[in-house]
N, C-alpha and C positions, 0 to 999 in steps of 0.2 A: 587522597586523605592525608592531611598533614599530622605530623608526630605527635604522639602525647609528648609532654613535658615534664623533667623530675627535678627533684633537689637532690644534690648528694651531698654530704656531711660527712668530716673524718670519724672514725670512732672515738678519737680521743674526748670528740664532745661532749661538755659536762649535763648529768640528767636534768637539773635545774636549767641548763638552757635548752636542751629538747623538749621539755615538760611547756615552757613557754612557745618555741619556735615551731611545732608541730602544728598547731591548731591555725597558725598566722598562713603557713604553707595549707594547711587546707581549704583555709577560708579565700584563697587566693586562689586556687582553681588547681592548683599545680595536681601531677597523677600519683607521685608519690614520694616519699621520703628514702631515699638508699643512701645506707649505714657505711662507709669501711669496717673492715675488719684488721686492724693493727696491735700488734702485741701493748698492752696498756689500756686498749679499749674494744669493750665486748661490745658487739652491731646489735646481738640480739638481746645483750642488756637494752639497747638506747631504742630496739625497737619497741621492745614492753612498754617503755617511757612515752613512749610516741602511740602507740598501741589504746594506753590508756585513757591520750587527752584528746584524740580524733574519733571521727564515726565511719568516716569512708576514705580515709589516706592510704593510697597501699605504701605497703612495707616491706621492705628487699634490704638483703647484705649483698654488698659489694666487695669481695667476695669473702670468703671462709676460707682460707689455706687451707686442705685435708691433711697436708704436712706436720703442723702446729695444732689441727684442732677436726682430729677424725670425725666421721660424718656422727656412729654413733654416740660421740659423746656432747652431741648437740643435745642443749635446753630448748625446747619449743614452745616450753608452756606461758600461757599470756597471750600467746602470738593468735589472732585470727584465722586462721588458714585461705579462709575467702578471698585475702584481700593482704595476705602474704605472699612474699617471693625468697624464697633461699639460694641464697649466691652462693657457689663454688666455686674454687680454683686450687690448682694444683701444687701451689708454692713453692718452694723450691724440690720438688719429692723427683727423686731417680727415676722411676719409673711414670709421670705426671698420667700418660691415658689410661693406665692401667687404674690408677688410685680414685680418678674423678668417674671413671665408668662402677666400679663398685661403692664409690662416694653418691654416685644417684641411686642406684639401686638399694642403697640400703636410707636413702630421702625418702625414695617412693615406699616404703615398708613400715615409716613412722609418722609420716603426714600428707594430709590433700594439699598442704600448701603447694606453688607451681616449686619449681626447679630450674635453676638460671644456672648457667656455666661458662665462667670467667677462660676467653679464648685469644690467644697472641698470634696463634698459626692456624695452616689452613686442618691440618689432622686434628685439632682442638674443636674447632669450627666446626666439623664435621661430626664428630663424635656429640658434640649439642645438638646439632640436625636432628642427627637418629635418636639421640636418645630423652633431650631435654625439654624443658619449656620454653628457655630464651636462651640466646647467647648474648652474653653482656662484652662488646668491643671495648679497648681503651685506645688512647693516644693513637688515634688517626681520620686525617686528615676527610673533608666529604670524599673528592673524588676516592680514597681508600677506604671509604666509609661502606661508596656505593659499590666499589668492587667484591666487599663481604660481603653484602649484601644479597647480590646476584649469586653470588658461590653457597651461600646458606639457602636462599631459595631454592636453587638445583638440587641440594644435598636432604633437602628435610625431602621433597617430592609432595607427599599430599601434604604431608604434617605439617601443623600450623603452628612455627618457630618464631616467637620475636624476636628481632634485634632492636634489641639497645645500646646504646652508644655514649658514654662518661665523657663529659667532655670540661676539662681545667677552662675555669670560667670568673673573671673579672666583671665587676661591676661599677667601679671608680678607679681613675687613674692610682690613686695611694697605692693599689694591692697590686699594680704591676712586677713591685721589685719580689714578691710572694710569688707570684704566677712564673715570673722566670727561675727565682730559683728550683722552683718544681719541676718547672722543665728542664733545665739543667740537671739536678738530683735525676730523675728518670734515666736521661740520657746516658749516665754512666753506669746504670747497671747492664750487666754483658747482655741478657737476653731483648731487652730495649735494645741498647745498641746497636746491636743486629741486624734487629726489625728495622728500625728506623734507616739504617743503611741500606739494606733490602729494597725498602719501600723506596727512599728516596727523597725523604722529606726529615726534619729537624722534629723533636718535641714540641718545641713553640709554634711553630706550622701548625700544630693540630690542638692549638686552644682558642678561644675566645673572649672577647671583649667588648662588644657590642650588638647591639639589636638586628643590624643590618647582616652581619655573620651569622646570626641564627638560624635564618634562611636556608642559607648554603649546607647546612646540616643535617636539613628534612628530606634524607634519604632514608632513615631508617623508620623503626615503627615508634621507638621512643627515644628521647636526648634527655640526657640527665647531666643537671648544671651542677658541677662539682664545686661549689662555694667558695672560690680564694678571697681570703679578706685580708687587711694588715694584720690583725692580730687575734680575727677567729672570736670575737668579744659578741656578745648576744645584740647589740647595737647594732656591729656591721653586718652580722648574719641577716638582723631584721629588715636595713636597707638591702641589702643583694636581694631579699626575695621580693621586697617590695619594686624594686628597679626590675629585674627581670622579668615580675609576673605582665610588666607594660611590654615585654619584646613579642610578644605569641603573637 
């Protein structure tokens, strides 16, 4: 069975452009819209947004920091549950499995929406197994795609875990010098660095830029094309999804 397909969007995006680009991504086939969550931009503001001008778009934050923004003090109202997905991650927090294992449990005590948890390692990865609905991978490459993969399968056992997979996504030459500074920026923060050493591969290794890559990515259960544009403008957001909804 091949991947569903998502968009992902920063949170900095303004409501007037999700209010239009929601319905365009729905009417396109795509499986859903996933939000960032960035200091300046609320996910589950932009999903309300999104929430209101669709009928069957799912809706997920990529992820939530519990560091910056504890599980209790999430707004859920607006949101579908049906057809919602709540991203977590740990953010910079001292203790990160501790804070995301009582960040689901106190998900599951306020909403049916599913429960997604943002994972860099394999102890992260596992603790979504056991306890989550999906676990949302970033920055990595298919073949590291499919080696989570195999590792999340073992670990959930019966449980029925998706993996999904964010992947920095070009759709015209112009946004390349965007796409690499991304990957660049990534690359220096210590916990990336790391990883990316670890693994063995570069940031830019593990983005995309065309139709015939997409392919190569249909290891997990879902890929979510993280929108690089030049300048993030409702025009180029429009053509990204219209160019990519031709790559499936």
């Amino acid at each position: 069975m091949r991947a569903a397909v998502s968009i992902g969007l920063t949170g900095l995006t303004d409501a007037a452009t999700l209010g239009a680009l929601a319905p365009r991504i729905e009417r396109l086939g795509f499986d859903a819209l996933w939000i960032n969550d960035v200091p300046g931009g609320d996910s589950l503001a932009g999903l309300r947004v999104a929430a209101a001008a669709t009928e069957r778009l799912g809706l997920a934050t990529g992820v939530i920091p519990l560091d910056r923004r504890p599980a209790a003090s999430l707004d859920l109202a607006g949101l579908p549950a049906e057809r919602t997905t709540i991203g977590i991650g740990s953010g910079g927090a001292r203790h990160p499995l501790a804070l995301v294992e009582a960040g689901v449990a106190t998900l599951r005590s306020m909403t049916d929406a599913a429960v997604a948890v943002g994972a860099l390692g394999p102890r992260m990865r596992r603790l979504a197994a056991e306890q989550a609905d999906a676990v949302l991978l970033n920055w990595l490459t298919p073949a590291a795609a499919a080696e989570a993969m195999t590792e999340l399968r073992r670990d959930a056992g019966a449980r029925t875990v998706r993996g999904v997979l964010y992947v920095r996504t070009i759709a015209e030459e112009p946004a390349r010098a965007a796409l690499e500074q991304e990957a660049s920026r990534y690359g220096s923060f210590p916990s990336y660095a790391a990883n990316f050493e670890r693994l063995g591969f570069r940031a830019i290794d593990a983005t995309l830029a065309d139709a015939t890559g997409l392919a190569r990515f249909d290891v997990v259960d879902e890929i979510v094309l993280r929108a690089i544009t030049p300048g993030g403008s409702l025009a180029e957001l429009e053509r990204f999804v219209e160019e990519t909804a031709g790559w499936r």
